[in-house]
C-alpha positions in Angstrom: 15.7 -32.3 -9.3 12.5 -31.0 -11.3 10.5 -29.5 -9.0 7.1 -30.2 -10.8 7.6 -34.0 -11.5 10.4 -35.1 -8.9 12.5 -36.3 -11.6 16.9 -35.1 -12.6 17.6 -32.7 -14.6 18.4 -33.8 -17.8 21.9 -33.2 -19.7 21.0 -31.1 -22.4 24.0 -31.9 -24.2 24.3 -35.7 -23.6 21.2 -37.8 -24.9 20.7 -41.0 -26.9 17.3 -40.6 -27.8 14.6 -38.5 -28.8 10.9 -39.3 -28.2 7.7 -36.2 -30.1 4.6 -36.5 -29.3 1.3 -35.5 -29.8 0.3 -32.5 -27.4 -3.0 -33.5 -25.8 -5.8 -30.4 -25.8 -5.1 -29.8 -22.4 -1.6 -29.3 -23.1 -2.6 -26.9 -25.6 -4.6 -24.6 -23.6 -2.2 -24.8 -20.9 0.7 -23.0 -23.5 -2.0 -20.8 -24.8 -2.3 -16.7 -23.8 -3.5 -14.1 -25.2 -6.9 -13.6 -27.4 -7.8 -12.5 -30.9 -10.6 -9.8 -31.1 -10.2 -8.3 -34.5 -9.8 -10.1 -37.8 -6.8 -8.0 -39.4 -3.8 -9.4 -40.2 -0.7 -7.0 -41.0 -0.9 -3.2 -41.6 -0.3 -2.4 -45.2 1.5 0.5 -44.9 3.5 -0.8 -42.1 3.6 -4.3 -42.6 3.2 -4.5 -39.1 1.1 -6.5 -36.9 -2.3 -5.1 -35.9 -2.8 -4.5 -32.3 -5.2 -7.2 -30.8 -5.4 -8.7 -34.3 -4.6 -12.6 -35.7 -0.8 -11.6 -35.5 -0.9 -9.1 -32.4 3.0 -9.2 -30.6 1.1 -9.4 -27.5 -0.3 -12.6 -28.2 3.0 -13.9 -30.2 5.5 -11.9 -29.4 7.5 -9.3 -30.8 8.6 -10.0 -34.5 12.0 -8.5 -33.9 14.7 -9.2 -31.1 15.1 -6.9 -28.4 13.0 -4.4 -30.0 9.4 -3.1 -28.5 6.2 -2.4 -31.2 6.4 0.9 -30.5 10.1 1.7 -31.7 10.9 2.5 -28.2 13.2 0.3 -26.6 
């Protein structure tokens, strides 16, 4: 059982239909995290993502897989 809505589990693998959407604003805000306080893009030199930028990691995520922005990990 879902816990949030009371409803089964749903078979991931078994379905017959498929119903999208429109996500209401609510939703939206909901999903969101993170905020954007400088107006750079991507580093030039490192084509990296600029800390607290439009495309900050923090916000988004890293941009590779089991990697850290700092090289570390």
């Amino acid at each position: 059982m879902d816990k949030k809505e009371g409803r089964p589990l749903l078979d991931v693998n078994n379905f017959d239909r498929i119903r999208i959407g429109l996500a209401s604003p609510e939703q939206i805000r909901a999903w969101s995290s993170g905020e954007v306080k400088k107006p750079e893009t991507i580093n030039y030199r490192t084509l990296k993502p600029e800390r607290e930028g439009l495309f900050c990691e923090k916000i988004f995520g890293p941009t590779r897989d089991w990697e850290c922005h700092c090289g570390k990990y």
